[in-house]
C-alpha positions, 0 to 999 in steps of 0.5 A: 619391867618394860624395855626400853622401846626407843632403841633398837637392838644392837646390831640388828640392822646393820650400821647406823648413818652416823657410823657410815659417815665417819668411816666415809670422812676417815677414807677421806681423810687418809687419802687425802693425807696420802695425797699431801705427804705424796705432794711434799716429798716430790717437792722437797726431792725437786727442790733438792735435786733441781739446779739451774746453775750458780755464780760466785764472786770470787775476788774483785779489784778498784783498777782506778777511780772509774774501774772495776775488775772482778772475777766471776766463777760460773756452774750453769747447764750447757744449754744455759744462758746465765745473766749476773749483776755486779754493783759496786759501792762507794766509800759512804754506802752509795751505789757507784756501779751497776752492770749485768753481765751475760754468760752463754758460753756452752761450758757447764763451769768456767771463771771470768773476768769482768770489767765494771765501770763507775762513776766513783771509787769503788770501796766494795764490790758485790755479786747481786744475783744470777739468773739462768735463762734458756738459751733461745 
């Protein structure tokens, strides 16, 4: 019986390239996976720990036909300027007040009360968002 001549023995000389390219793509792969999981949880850990600061609309109140009064509850760092927007709306839907209000007092957490004008009754009113600025 002939032996099969178009193989070479197992083993005799040392790995073939098809065996040096998939330990290379395996190394590749865990380092790169490593490198992904490093990169999502020191995003979730700054995501989590990062505060830039927070506002609350704690009540508001229609003074007349063309006030507003609301009061304000502000967390933001000390070296932070916090800018709001309050609108207000009429009884149909429809905006009848809007003003940013900018807050760069050095306290870290403080109540205000802020004034709105409209250009009709105010049926509701509504903290639109914050945004924390460096103060500069």
């Amino acid at each position: 019986m002939a032996a099969d001549r178009g193989a070479l023995p197992e083993g005799r000389y040392g790995r073939s390239a098809d065996e040096r390219a998939d330990r290379k793509l395996k190394i590749v792969g865990a380092v790169l996976g490593a490198a992904m999981l490093a990169f999502v949880g020191w995003a979730a850990v700054h995501y989590i720990t990062k505060s830039d600061g927070s506002t609350q609309l704690i009540r508001s109140k229609t003074i007349s036909d063309d006030t507003v009064q609301a009061v304000l509850e502000v967390r933001k760092d000390e070296d932070a300027v916090a800018v709001c927007t309050l609108r207000s709306l009429g009884a149909e839907g429809g905006e009848v007040g809007r003003k940013d209000f900018r807050f760069d007092k050095p306290e870290t957490h403080f109540t205000e009360l802020v004034t709105l004008r409209t250009t009709a009754h105010a049926a509701a009113t509504e903290l639109k968002g914050c945004r924390m600025e460096k103060r500069g």
